[in-house]
ZAMAR-545187 format. One line per field, with one value per residue: residue number from 1; residue in one letter; x, y, z of N, C-alpha, C in turn. Coordinates in pm, 1 decimal. Example, Ala and Ser with C-alpha at 12.3 -4.5 7.8 and 13.67 -1.06 7.14 Angstrom:
<pts>
n = (1_2)
res = (A_S)
n.u = (1319.0_1285.0)
n.v = (-569.0_-225.0)
n.w = (780.0_708.0)
ca.u = (1230.0_1367.0)
ca.v = (-450.0_-106.0)
ca.w = (780.0_714.0)
c.u = (1320.0_1290.0)
c.v = (-330.0_3.0)
c.w = (780.0_787.0)
</pts>
This chain:
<pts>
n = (1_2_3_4_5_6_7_8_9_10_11_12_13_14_15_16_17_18_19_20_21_22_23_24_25_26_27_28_29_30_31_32_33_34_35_36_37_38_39_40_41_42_43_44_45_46_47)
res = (X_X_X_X_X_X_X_X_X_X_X_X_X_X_X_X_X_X_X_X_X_X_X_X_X_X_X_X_X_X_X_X_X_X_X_X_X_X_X_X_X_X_X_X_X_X_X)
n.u = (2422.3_2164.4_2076.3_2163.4_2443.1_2808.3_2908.9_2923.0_3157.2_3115.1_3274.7_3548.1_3712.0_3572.6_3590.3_3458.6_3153.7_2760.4_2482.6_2167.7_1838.0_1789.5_1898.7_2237.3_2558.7_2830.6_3140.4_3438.4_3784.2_3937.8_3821.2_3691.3_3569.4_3397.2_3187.4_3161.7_3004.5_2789.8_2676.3_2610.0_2378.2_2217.4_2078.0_2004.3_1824.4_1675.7_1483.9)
n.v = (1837.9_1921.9_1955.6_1684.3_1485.3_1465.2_1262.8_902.1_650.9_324.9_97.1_245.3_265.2_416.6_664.2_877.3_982.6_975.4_1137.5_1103.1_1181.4_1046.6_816.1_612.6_607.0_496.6_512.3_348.4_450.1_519.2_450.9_451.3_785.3_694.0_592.9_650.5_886.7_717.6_627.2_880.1_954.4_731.6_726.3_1021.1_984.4_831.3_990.2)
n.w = (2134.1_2309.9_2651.5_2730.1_2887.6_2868.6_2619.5_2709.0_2702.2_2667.5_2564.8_2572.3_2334.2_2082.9_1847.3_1730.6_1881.4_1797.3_1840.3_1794.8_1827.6_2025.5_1953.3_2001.0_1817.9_1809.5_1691.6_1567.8_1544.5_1284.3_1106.7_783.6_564.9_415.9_525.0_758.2_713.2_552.1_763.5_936.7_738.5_753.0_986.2_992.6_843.0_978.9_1146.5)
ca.u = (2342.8_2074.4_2002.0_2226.2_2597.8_2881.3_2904.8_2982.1_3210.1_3127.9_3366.0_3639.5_3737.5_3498.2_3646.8_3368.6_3011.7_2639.2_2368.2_2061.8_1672.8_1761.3_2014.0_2409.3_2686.5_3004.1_3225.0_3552.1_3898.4_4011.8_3694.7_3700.3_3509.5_3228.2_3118.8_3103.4_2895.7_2672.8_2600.4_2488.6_2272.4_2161.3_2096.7_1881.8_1688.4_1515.8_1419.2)
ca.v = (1750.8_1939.5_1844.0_1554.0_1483.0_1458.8_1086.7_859.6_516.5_174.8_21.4_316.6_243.4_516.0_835.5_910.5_923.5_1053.2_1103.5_1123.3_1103.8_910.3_653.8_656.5_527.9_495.5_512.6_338.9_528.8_404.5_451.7_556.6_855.4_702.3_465.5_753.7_968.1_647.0_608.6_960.8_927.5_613.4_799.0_1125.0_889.0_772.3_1126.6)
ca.w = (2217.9_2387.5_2744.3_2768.1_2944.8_2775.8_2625.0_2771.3_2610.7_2712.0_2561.2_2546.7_2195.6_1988.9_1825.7_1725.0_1902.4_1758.8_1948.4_1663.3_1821.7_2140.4_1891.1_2006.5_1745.0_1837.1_1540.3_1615.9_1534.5_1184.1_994.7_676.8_572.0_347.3_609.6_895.4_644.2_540.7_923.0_938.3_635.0_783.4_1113.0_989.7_746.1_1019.3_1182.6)
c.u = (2280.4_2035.2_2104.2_2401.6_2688.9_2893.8_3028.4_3020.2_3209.5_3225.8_3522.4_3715.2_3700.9_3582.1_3572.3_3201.3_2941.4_2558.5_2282.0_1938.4_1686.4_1858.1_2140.6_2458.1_2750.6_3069.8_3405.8_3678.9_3955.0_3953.2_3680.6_3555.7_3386.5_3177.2_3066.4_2992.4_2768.8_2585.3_2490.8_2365.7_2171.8_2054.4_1937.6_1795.4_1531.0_1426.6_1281.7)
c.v = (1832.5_1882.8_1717.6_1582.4_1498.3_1302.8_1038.0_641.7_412.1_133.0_111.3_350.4_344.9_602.0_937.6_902.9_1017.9_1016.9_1170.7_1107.2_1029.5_790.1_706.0_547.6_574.8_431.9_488.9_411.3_406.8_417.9_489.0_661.4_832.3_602.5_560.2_842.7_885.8_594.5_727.0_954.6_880.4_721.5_895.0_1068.5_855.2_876.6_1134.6)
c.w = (2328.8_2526.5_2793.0_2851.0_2831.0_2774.2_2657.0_2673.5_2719.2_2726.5_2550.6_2416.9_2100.5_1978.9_1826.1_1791.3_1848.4_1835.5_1882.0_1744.1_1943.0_2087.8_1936.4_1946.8_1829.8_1722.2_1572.9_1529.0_1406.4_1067.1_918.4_630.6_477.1_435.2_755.9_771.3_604.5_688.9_912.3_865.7_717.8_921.2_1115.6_859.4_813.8_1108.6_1133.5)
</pts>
């Protein structure tokens, strides 16, 4: 993350955060690993 802070959690909950283009997930703790990889997908699709 270029430029930016270190993120920062709303809701405290996330394990995971991305910060894609200006978009932030937060990927809560639990998540299985084809659902964090279909985010990314999702994510640099729209790049």
């Amino acid at each position: 993350m270029q430029g930016s802070s270190a993120p920062r959690m709303a809701t405290g909950d996330a394990a995971i955060v991305l910060e894609i283009d200006g978009a932030t997930v937060r990927i809560a703790s639990g998540t299985d690993a084809a659902t964090i990889a279909a985010v990314i997908q999702a994510l640099r699709a729209q790049r």
